[in-house]
N, C-alpha and C positions, 0 to 999 in steps of 0.2 A: 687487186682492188683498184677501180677506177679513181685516177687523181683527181681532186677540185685543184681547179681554180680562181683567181678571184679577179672579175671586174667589173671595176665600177662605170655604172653609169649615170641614170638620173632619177628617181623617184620615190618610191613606196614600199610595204608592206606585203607580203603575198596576200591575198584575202583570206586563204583559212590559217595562216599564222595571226594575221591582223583579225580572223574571225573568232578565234578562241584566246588568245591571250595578251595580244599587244591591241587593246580596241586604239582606234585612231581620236583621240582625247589628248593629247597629255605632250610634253616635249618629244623630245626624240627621244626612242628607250634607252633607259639607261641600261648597264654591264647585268645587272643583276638582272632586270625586266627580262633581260633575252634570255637569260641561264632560265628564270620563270618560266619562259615561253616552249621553251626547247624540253626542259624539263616535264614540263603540265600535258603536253600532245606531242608522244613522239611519231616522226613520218609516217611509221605501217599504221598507226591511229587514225592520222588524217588522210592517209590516201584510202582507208579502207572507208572512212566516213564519205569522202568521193566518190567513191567508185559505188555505194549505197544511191546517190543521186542517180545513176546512169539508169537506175533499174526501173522507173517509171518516167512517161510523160506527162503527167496528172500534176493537179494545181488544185488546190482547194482554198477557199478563202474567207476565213471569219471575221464577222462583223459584230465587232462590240463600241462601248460607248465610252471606255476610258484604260488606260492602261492598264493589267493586268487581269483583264478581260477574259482573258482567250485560257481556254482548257486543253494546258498544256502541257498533263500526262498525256491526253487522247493525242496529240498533237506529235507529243515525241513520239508514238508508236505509229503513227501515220507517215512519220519522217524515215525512222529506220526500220522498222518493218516492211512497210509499202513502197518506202521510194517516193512517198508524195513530194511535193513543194508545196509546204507551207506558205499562204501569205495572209499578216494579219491587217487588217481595215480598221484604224481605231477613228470615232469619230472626233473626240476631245483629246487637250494634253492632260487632263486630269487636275489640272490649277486650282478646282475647288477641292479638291481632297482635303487631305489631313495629312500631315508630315510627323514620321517620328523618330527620325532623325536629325530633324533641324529647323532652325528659324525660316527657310523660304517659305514665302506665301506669294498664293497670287500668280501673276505671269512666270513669277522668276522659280517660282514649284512648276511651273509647266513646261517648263526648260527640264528641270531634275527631274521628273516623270518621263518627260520624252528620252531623255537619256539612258535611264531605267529602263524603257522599254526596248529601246536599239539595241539593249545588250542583252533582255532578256530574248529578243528576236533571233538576236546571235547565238546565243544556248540553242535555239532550238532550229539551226543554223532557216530561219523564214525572212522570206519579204516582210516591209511593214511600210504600211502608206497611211497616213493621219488626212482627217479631213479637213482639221483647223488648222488655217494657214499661216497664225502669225500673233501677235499679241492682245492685238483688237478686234481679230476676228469674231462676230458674232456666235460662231458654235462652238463655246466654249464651256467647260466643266462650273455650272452654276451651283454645284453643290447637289441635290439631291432635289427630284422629283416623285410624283404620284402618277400621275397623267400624261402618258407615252404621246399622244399628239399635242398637248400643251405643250410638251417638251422642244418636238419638232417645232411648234408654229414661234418658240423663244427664240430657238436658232436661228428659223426662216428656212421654209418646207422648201421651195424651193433651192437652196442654197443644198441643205441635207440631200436632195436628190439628187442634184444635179454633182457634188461631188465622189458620193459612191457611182453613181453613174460612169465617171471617169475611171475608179477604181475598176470598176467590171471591166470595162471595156481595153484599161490599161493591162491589167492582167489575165484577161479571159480564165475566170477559175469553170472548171469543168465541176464543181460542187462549193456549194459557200454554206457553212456551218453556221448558226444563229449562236451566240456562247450565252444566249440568255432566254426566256420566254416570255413572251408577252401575256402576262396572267397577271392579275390584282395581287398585292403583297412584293412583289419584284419595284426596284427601283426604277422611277418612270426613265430612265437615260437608259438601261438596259432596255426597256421596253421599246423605247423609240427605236434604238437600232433594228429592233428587230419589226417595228410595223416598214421602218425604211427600208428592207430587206427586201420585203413583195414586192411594193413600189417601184423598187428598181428592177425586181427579177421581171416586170411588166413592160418595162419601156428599152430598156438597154440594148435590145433588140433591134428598135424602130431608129431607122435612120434621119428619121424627120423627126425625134427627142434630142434635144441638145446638139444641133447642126454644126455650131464652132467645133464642138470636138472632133467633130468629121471632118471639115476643114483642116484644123488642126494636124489631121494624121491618123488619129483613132475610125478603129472599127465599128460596126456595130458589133454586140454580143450578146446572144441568146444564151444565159444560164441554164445549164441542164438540169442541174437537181439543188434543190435548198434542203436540208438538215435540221432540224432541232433537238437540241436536249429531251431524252426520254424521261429526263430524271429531273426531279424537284430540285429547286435552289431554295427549299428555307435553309435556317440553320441559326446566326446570331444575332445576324442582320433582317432577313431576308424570312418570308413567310406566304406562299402559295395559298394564294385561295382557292384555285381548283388544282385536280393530279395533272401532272406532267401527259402528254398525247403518247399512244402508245408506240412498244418498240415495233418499230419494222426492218432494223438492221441491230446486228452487233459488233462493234466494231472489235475484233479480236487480237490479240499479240500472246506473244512466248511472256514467260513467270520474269523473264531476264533478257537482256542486251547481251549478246554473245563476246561483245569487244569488251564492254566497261565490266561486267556482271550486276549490273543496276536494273532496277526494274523502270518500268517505264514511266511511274509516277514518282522516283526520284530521278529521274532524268528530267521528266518536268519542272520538277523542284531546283534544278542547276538552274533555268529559267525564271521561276517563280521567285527565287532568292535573290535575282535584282531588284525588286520591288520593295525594293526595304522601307523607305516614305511609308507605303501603306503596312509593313511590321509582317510580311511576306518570308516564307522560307522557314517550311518545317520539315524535321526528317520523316520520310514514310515508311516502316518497316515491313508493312505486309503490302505485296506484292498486287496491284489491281491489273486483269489480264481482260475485262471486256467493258465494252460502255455501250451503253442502249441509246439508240439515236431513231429520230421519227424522219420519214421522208415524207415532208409535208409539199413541197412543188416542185414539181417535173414539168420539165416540155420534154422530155424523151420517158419514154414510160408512161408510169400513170403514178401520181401522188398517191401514200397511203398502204401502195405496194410494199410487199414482202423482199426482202433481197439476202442476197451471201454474201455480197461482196459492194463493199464503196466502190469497186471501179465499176460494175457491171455498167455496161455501155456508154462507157467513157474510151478513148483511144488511150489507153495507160499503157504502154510499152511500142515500143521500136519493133517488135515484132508484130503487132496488130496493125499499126498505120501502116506497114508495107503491104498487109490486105486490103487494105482499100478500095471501090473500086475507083478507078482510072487513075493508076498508080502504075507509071513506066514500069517494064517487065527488070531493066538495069537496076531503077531506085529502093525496086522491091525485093531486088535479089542482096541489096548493100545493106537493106536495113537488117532485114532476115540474118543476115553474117553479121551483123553490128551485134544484135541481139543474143547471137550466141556468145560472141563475145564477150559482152557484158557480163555473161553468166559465169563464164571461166573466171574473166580478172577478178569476179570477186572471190572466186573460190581458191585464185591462186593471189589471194592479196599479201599472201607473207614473201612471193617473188618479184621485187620492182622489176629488174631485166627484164621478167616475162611479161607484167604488164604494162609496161613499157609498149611492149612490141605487140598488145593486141590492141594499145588502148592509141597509138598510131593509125592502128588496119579500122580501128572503130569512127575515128578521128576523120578519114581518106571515106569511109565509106557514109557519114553524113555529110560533109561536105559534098558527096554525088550526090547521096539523094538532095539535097534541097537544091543545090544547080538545077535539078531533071524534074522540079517540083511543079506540074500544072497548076495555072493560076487559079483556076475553079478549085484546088484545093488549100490554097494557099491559107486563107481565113483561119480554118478550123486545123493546120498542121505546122504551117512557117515556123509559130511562134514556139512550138514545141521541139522542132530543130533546130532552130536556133538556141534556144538554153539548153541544150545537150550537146552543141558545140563548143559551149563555152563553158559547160561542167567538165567535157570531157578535158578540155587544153590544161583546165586548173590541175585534173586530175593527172595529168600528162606530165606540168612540167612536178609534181611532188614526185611520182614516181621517176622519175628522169634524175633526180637528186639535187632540183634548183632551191636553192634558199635566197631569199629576196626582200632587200630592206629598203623602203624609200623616207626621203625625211628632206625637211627643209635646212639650211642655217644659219635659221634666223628666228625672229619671236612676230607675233599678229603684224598687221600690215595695215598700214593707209591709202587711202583714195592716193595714186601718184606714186609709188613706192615698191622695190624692186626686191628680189630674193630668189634664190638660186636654189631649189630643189634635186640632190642629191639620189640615187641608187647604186645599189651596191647588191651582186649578183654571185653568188657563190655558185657555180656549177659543174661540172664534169667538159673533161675537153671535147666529147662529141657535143654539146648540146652551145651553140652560136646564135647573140644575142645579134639582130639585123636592123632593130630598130627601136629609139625608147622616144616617147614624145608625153608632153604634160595635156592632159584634156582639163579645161576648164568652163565655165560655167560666163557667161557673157559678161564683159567687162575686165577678165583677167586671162592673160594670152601668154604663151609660153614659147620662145625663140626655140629656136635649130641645138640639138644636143652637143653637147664640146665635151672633152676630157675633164670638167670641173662639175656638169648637171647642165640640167635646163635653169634660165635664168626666167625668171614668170615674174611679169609686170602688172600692172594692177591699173587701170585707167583712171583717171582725175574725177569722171565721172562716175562710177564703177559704185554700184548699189553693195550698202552694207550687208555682212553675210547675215543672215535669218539663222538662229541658233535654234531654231524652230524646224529641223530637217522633215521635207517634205519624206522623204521618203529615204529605204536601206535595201539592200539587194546585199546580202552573204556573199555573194560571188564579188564585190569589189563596185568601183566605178561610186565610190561615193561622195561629198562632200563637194564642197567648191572648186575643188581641183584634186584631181589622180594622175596616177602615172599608167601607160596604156602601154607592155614592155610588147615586143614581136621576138620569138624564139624560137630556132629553128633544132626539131627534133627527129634524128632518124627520117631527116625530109619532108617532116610536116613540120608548116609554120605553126605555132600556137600562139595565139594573141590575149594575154594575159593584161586583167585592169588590175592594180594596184594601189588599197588607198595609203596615205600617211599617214606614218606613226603620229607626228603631229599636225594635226589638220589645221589648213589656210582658213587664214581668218583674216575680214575684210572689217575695220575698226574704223569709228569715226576719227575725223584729222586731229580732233581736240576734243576732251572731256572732261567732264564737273563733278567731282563731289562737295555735294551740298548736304549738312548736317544741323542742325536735325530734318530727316527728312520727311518730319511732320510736327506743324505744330499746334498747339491747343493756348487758349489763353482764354483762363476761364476770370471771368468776370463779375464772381463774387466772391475773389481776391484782390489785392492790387495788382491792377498792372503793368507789368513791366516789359520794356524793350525784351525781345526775344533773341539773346548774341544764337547768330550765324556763321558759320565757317566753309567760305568756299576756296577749295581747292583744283587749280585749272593745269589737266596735263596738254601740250602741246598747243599752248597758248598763253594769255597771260591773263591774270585780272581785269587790264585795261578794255579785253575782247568780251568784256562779259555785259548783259543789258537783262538786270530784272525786269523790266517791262509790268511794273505793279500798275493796279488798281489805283484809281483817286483816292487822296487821304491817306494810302497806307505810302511808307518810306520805308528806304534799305539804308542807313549811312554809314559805311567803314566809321570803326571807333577807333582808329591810329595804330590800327594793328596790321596793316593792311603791304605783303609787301608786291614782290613781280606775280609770283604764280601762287600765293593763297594769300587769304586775308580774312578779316573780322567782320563782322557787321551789324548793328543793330536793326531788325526788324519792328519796327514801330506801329500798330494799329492806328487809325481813326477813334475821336474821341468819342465818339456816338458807336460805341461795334456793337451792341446784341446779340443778336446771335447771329453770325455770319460767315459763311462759307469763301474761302476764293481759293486758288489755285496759284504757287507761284510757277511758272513755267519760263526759266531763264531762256534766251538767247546767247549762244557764244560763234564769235566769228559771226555773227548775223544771221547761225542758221539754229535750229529748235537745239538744244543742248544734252546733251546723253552722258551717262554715269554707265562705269563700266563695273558689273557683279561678277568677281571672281566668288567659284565657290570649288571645292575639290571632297571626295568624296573615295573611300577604297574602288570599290565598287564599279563606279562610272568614272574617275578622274578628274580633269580638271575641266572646267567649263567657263568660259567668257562669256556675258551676257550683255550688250549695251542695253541702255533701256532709258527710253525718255525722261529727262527730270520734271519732276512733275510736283512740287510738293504742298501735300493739301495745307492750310490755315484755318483750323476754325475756331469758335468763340463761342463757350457753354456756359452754363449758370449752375454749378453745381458747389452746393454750401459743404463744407470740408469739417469733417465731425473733430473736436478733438479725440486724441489719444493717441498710443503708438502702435502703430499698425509693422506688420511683419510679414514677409512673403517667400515662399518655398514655391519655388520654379522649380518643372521639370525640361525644360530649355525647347518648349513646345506653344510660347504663346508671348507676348511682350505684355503683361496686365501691369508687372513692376516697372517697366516704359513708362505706360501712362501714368500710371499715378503718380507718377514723380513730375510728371509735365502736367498734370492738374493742377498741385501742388503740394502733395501728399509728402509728407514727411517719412518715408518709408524705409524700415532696414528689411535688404534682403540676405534671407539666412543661408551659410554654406553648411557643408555635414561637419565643419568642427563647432559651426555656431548650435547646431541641434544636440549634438553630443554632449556640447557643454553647459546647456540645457538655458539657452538666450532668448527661447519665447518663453520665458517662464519672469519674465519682465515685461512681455507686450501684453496691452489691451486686449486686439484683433492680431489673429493669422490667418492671410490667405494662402490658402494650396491650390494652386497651377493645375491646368489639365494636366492626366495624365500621370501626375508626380508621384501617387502610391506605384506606380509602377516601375519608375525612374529614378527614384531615391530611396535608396536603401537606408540611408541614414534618418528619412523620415520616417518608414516605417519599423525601423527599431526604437525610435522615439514616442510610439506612438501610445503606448500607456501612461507613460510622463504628460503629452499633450493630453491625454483623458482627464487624467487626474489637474489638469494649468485650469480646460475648461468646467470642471466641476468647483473649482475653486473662485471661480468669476470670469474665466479669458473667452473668447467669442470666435470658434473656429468656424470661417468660411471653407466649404469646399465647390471648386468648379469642376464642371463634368468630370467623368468621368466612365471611361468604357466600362464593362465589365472585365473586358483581360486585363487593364490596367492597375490590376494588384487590387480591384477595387473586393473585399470579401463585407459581404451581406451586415453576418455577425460580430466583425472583429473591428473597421475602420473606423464605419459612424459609430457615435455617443449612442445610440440605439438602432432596432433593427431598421433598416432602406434598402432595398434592394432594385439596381437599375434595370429597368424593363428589356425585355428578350422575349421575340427577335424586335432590334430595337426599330425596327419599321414601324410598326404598332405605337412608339413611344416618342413620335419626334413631329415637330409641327414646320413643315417646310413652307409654308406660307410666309414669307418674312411682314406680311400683313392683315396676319388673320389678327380680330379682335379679341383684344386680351382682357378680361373680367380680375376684378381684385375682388377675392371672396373675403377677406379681412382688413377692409378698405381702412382703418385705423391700427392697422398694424405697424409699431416703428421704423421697420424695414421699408413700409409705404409711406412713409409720413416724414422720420427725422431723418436727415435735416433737410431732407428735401422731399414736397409735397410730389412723388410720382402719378402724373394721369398721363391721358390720352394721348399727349404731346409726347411725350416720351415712348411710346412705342410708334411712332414717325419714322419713317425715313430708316426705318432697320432693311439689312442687305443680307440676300440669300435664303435666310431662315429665322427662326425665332427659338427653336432650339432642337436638341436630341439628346439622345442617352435616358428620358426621362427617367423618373425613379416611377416603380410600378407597384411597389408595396411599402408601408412604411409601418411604426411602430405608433401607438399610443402618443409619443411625447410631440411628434409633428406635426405641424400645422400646414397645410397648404395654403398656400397665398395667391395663387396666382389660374385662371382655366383659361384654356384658349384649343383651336381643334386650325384642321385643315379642314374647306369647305366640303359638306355631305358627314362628315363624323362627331363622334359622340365629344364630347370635352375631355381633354388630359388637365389632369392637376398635380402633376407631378414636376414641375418644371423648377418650383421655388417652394422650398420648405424650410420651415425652420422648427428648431425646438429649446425650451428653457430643460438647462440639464444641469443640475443644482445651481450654482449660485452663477453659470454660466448660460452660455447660448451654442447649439452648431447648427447654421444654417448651412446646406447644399443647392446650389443651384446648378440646372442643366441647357439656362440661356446661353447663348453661344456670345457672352458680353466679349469675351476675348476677340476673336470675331470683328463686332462692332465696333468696340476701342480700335481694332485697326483701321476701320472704315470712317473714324472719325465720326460716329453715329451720337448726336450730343443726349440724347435717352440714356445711352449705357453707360455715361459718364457719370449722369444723375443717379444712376439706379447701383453703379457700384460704389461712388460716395456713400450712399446709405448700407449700401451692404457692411463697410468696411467699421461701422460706429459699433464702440463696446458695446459689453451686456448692460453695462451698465454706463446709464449716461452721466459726463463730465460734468453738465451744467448745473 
């Protein structure tokens, strides 16, 4: 048996141990992490998962519009079947979704979607390049669309083109999959990506489209063939008004994965189960072996064509590129022997030695051919030897018996501030490490290797890291900095990237949490100063400059010491209703708040993110009574109403048990929460029987998987509309009509009109209810322009000596948006059956 030995030098992770179980998130792994890791994928696993790469040069590239886009049973069997590369093009972080797993909203969910996706990329070992570049970027997840060019002209058509543009061109896919269609009933953000799809398979070509990129370095690239779904996407959501274009391929796979015995739509599911935010990741029992796909544009071929095979006239192996014509007779003879190669090591993948020793000869013979590679062919093959250079090394050093840990020892980093990144090399005594160097990303440099790591410095000026990763590559080289190791094997160098276990992170010099980080001051209450708490790391109190608005005042109330303090936030005597923003300064520059959040799944994540905190001032008259609220931990509604000034108990599962709304007026139920609390819906006869006796259950949306049942939740029958496309009004300004303009819910205690559906963000609502029972009353119509009116948004019913209204306005939503409508309109929601006065 070949002895290890061990040394250390400077860096990272290998990329398919960092690709499957140590993601680069998190500290340095701990003892247990690596038994995990070692454990979860043993070597003949991941070298055979390797040596599957070797066996095409094809790239395919799906273009969808938000995380979890991409159809990624077809996907895994295009990976391990085919040999493809994966790469997925998302254009959003997905920031407008829905989370159901946690309180992020907003940018800081578009960080945990992006993250999601990195790892579901990784499952399915693919590239992934986003085309939203950052927190304020314009093409971001606005929630939900109808109208696929409305869609693009919100983002900025140009902006949308011009960034898949890059993507083509960066990746040259020899096919690009659409994961959605462009048909009526489909969400317009799917739809867009896919009218953006032609647009760009139109220009991406022409060198005289987007010139900088050329400049830049980028090629042109002619897409060969675009894909679409044969198959309909209705279902819960989702509802096709015309059929799916027909098949002209099928893309086919084995019942089973020979390595795992998984089929290939629970290999996707390994993938699709990162997406837990959107409630992602089911088992598939029965095995799917073919997917119908249309071949809707070609420039090689003809569109609409019949085919056998997704490569057909693609360069998909090292054995056809050496046909070529004008392909040196040497280059063509190295690939041709690479190729059989290829074919061996995988068949003798239970022998490291052995492919060890062809995957060298494979190693020696791309590196001729691309030396001996004419430049007239360079365009349309470079790039394909190139990442079969770099599959082959990774595959090279696993079979070689290299294990490879890199890591820093130290926690995030400031502008001006130093840390020493650490590797550490197990390997066999043939196999001599010649070189390890840090690659980083401009602003952060890393010295000459010594006996202790690279020591990597961080510049005074040196731009904060964007937790917003442009892009992932399986193969390594990610992040703000990696380790770039050179190994020499059997007399080939192999040049391995390496990312860290825990990834460099470039942090502002000093940071604010400022709490609360929104406030309301509603002004048909009294007034009062709003206490403040700011707390400053790597600075002091003194460094900080609210920089308010005339009239309004911050003044520390003596609480106040080096590094936090108190403050009273004081309005202008004249406020109405008014908007402002506080936006501190610290150190003199904009001020950031730093969002840890950690998650199994994705691990830990650092977010800075501008403080920003909104202020505003509503008129909403506050009913008596005692109100009561059941969170399913998916929405802050009990937040606001207590910053209204809502006198509110919120219920835990021993306060429902022990039966504590059966003393409240009103209970609100939280999105979501039939689904989320168990303790609710064991309660929920009891609650039948509180509001039959006079108590006033509010319910907010609710999906229909969310525990929501037709005949059992509501006080009578409702049932929520499916596919809920049909049921949801995304015009956050379509005009809304009161059909029982003196109804109390309209009226007490606060008169709701026109003013009040103002200034709503994103939408107006969804989930509608689509059928209801005799005792309901609809209150509310409103449509998206060109459709008939929905009335199912706000309902209520008297149910004996009680009330249950359900509504499917997105107030939750709004209340975050500080929308002063939804303030009004859930004060009224919250007033008993019966009034106090």
């Amino acid at each position: 048996m070949t002895r290890l030995t061990r040394r250390t030098f400077i860096a990272s992770v290998p990329p398919l141990l960092a690709a499957t179980q140590i993601p680069a998130w998190a500290a340095p792994a701990s003892n247990l992490e690596l038994i995990a890791a070692q454990k979860g994928e043993p070597a003949i696993v991941k070298l055979y998962r390797q040596l599957e790469r070797l066996t095409s040069t094809m790239t395919l590239m799906t273009t969808g519009a938000h995380p979890d886009d991409e159809p990624s049973g077809m996907l895994a069997a295009l990976r391990h079947v085919y040999g493809i590369h994966p790469v997925l093009y998302c254009i959003t972080r997905g920031e407008g979704g829905q989370n159901a797993i946690g309180p992020e909203r907003g940018s800081v969910l578009g960080v945990l979607r992006t993250r999601e996706m990195t790892e579901a990329s990784r499952a399915l070992d693919a590239s992934l390049a986003f085309g939203s570049q950052g927190h304020h970027d314009h093409m971001h997840d606005f929630g939900f669309s109808k109208d696929p060019n409305a869609t693009i002209d919100r983002w900025g058509r140009d902006r949308v083109v011009e960034r898949m543009t890059w993507a083509v061109r960066q990746y040259k896919p020899d096919a690009i999959m659409n994961c959605f269609l462009d048909v009526g009933g489909q969400h317009g953000h799917h739809r867009a990506a896919n009218v953006a799809t032609f647009i760009v398979a139109d220009l991406s070509g022409d060198e005289t489209q987007f010139p900088e990129q050329i400049a830049a370095g980028l090629k042109p690239w002619t897409v060969p063939k675009i894909y679409q779904p044969a198959w309909g996407g209705g279902g819960g959501v989702y509802d096709d008004e015309t059929p799916p274009p027909p098949t002209t391929l099928v893309v086919k796979a084995p019942e089973r994965d020979p390595i795992s015995g998984a089929t290939f739509p629970q290999m996707g599911e390994w993938s699709r189960s990162c997406h837990l935010t959107q409630g992602m990741g089911n088992w598939r029992p029965d095995p799917q072996t073919e997917w119908p796909i249309n071949l809707s544009w070609a420039s090689i071929g003809e569109a609409g064509a019949a085919e056998n095979d997704i490569r057909e006239g693609i360069l998909a192996t090292l054995g056809q590129i050496a046909e070529v014509d004008g392909m040196p007779a040497g280059a063509a003879d190295a690939l041709r022997n690479a190729q059989g190669l290829i074919d061996d090591a995988l068949d003798d993948y239970g022998d490291p030695v052995g492919v060890t020793e062809k995957l060298v000869e494979i190693a020696k013979a791309l590196a001729e051919a691309r030396k001996t590679l004419p430049v007239e062919l360079e365009d349309n093959i470079a790039h394909r030897l190139d990442r079969k250079i770099k599959e082959t090394d990774l595959a090279l050093a696993t079979a070689a018996g290299m294990h490879i840990r890199a890591y820093s020892d130290g926690g995030d980093l400031h502008p001006g501030d130093e840390i020493v990144v650490k590797t550490i090399v197990d390997a066999p005594d043939a196999v001599s490490i010649s070189k390890v160097e840090v690659i980083a990303r401009e602003g952060i440099s890393g010295a000459e290797a010594t006996a202790d790591g690279v020591t990597v410095t961080v510049a005074d000026d040196a731009a904060l890291t964007n937790p917003l990763n442009e892009q992932f590559d399986p193969l390594g080289g990610n992040g703000d900095a990696f380790v770039r190791l050179t190994a020499e094997i059997d007399g080939h160098e192999a040049v391995i990237d390496v990312d860290l276990e825990d990834a460099l992170r470039v942090l502002p010099q000093a940071s604010l949490e400022l709490t609360p980080d929104a406030v309301v001051f509603n002004t048909q209450a009294e007034i009062a100063p709003v206490e403040m708490t700011a707390v400053v790391a790597g600075g002091t109190i003194a460094d900080l400059d609210f920089d308010l608005p005339a009239g309004w005042t911050m003044s520390a109330n003596g609480d106040t010491g080096i590094e936090a303090g108190t403050f009273d936030l004081t309005p202008p005597t004249d406020l109405g209703t008014t908007r402002i923003t506080i936006a501190p300064k610290l150190l003199g520059s904009q001020a950031y708040a730093i969002n840890v959040f950690t998650y199994p799944h994705i691990g830990r994540s650092v977010v800075p993110t501008e403080v920003a905190v909104p202020v505003q001032s509503v008129e909403a008259i506050i009913p008596e009574g005692k109100i009561g609220y059941i969170g399913g931990g998916n929405d802050n509604v009990a937040v606001w109403l207590k910053r209204l000034g809502v006198d509110l108990k919120e219920l835990t599962p021993a306060d429902m048990e022990a039966g504590a709304y059966r003393d409240l007026d009103t209970l609100v139920v939280g999105i979501f929460s039939f689904g989320r609390r168990q303790d609710l819906v064991a309660a929920l006869r009891g609650v039948h029987e509180w509001v039959n006796k006079g108590g006033h259950l509010v319910t907010l949306y609710h999906r229909p998987s969310d525990g929501w049942d037709s005949e059992t939740v509501p006080l009578a029958y409702l049932k929520i509309g499916t596919p809920s496309i049909r049921y949801r009004v995304t015009d956050a300004e379509a005009k809304v009509e009161a059909l029982v303009p003196d109804h109390p819910l309209l009226t007490y205690p606060n008169t709701i009109g026109e003013e009040d559906w103002a200034g709503w963000d994103k939408e107006r609502g969804l989930y509608f209810a689509s059928e209801w029972g005799e005792a309901y009353v609809p209150l509310l119509a409103m449509s998206d322009p060109g459709e008939e009116p929905l009335t199912g948004s706000l309902l209520s019913a008297e149910i004996g000596e009680g009330r249950h209204t359900h509504t499917s306005l997105v107030l939750h939503h709004q209340l975050d948006k500080l929308t002063p409508g939804a303030f009004r309109i859930m004060a009224n929601l919250i007033q008993p059956a019966k009034r106090k006065d």
